[in-house]
C-alpha positions in Angstrom: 123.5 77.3 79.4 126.7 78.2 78.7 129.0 80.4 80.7 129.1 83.2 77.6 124.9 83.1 78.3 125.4 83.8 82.1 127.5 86.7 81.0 125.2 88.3 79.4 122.2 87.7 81.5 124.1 89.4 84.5 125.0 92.0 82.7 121.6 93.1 81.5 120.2 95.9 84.1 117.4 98.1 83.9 118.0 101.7 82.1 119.6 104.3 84.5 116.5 106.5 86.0 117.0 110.4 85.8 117.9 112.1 88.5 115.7 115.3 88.7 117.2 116.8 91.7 120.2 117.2 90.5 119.1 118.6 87.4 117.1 121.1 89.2 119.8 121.9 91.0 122.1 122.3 88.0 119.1 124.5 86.4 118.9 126.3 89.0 122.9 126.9 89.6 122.9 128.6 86.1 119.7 130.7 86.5 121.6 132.0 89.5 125.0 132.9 88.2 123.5 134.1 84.7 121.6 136.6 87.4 124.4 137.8 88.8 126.4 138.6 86.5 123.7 140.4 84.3 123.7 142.5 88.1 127.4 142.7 88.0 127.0 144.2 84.3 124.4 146.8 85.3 126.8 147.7 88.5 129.0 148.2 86.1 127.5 150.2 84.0 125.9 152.8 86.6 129.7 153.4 87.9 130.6 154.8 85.3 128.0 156.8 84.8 128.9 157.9 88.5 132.7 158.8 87.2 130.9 160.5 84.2 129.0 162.6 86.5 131.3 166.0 85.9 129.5 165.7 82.3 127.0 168.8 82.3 123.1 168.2 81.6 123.1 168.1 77.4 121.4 171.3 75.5 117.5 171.2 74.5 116.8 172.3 70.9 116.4 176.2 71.0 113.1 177.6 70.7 114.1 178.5 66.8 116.3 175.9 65.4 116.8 177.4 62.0 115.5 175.9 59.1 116.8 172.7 57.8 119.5 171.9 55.9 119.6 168.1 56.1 117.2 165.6 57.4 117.9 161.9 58.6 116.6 159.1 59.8 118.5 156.1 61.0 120.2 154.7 64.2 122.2 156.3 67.3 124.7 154.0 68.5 126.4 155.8 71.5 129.0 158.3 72.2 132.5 158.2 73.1 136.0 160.0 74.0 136.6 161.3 70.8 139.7 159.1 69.4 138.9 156.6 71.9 135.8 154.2 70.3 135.9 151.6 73.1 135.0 154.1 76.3 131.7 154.7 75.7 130.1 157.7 77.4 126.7 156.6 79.4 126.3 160.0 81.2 122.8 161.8 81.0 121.5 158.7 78.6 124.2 158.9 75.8 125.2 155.2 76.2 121.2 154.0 75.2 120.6 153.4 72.1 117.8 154.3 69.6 116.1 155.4 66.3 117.5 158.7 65.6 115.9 161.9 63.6 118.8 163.9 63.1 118.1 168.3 61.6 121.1 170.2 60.5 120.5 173.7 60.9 122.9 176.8 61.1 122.5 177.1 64.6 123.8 173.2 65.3 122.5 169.5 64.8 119.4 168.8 66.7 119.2 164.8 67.8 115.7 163.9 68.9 116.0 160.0 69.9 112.1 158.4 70.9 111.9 156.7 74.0 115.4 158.6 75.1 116.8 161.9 76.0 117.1 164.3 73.0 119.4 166.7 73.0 121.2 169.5 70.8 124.6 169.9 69.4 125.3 173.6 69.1 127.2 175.2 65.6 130.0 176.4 67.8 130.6 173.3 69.6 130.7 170.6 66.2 134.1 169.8 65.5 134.1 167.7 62.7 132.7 164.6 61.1 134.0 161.2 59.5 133.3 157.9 58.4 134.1 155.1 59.8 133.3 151.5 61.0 133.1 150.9 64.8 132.1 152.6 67.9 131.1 151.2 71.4 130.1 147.6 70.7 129.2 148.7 67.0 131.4 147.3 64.4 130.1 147.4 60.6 131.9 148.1 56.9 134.3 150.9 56.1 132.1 154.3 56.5 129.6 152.3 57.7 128.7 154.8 60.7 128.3 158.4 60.5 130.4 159.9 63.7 130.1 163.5 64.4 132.5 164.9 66.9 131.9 167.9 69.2 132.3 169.4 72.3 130.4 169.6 75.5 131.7 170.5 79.0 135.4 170.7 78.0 135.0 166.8 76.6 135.1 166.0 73.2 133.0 164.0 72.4 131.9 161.1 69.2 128.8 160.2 68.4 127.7 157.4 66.1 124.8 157.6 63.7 123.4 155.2 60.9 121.3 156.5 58.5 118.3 154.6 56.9 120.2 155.2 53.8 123.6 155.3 54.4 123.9 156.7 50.9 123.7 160.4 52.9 126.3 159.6 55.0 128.7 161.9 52.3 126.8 165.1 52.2 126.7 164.6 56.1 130.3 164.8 56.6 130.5 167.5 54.3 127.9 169.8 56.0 129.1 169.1 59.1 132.3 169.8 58.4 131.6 173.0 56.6 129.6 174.0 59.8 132.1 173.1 61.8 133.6 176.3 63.8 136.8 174.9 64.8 139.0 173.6 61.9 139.0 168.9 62.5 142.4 167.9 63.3 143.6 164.4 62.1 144.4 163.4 65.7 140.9 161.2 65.2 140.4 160.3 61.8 141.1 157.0 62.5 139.4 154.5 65.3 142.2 153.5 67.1 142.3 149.5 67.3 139.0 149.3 64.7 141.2 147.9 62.1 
């Protein structure tokens, strides 16, 4: 044989074998951190729920809500500081959201949400209402989201809605608006940062 043939023959070696128990380990590692910092996240999220505790409980529908002016269907996305889209208001279930069947009456905007606390948005307390594009981890088109801006417990408040048919979104604004008791400022016609 020659030496190039030896070479070779010595260098040949059997395929490396897999080493489970470190890949368990590795597995396992992951599953672990992944865990906590979902936990972290969830900490995080009932603290400042905690610092949002001066928030009164929200208003239930009165026992006559008017009749109807507008009807929709669609999506609640959250609520915020008004003017402030990033600090998201968890407080008495605002931050969940869920399907949304939103009544505009003359006595205020009743917001019945399945599967999360409804609640009531008084004439006298509705401040306004715009279009825009982003609230709370909810970032679509120009006047993609419908946000309605009032006032509860000396807080203004916005809150994000997308309708079914986002074609309705105009005759919201205006309603709202018309409803409105206290004339909307321009301080928050823009989402600071959303551009």
């Amino acid at each position: 044989m020659t030496p190039s043939l030896f070479h070779l023959a010595a260098a040949q070696q059997s395929a490396p074998v897999t080493d489970w128990a470190a890949r368990i380990g590795w597995v396992v590692g992951l599953l672990v951190f992944v865990a906590f910092v979902y936990w972290l996240m969830r900490q995080g999220w009932k603290w400042r729920g905690t610092l949002q505790g001066d928030l009164p409980e929200l208003p239930t529908t009165p026992e006559d809500p008017g009749e109807p002016r507008l009807r929709l269907s669609g999506r609640y996305h959250g609520s915020t500081t008004a003017g402030q889209w990033l600090d998201r208001i968890v407080a008495h279930g605002l931050g969940a959201r869920s399907r949304v069947e939103l009544t505009l009456t003359e006595q205020g905007l009743d917001v019945v949400r399945p599967g999360a606390t409804d609640f009531f948005v008084p004439a006298a307390a509705l401040r306004g209402a715009r279009l825009d594009k982003g609230i709370a981890g909810k970032v679509l088109t120009e006047g993609g989201l419908l946000i309605v801006t009032w006032e509860h417990g000396g807080k203004e408040l916005d809150s994000g809605f997308r309708s079914d048919r986002s074609a309705e979104h105009a005759a919201w604004v205006e309603a709202l608006t018309t409803l409105s008791t206290t004339p909307y400022t321009t301080e928050h016609t823009e989402t600071e940062g959303a551009r």
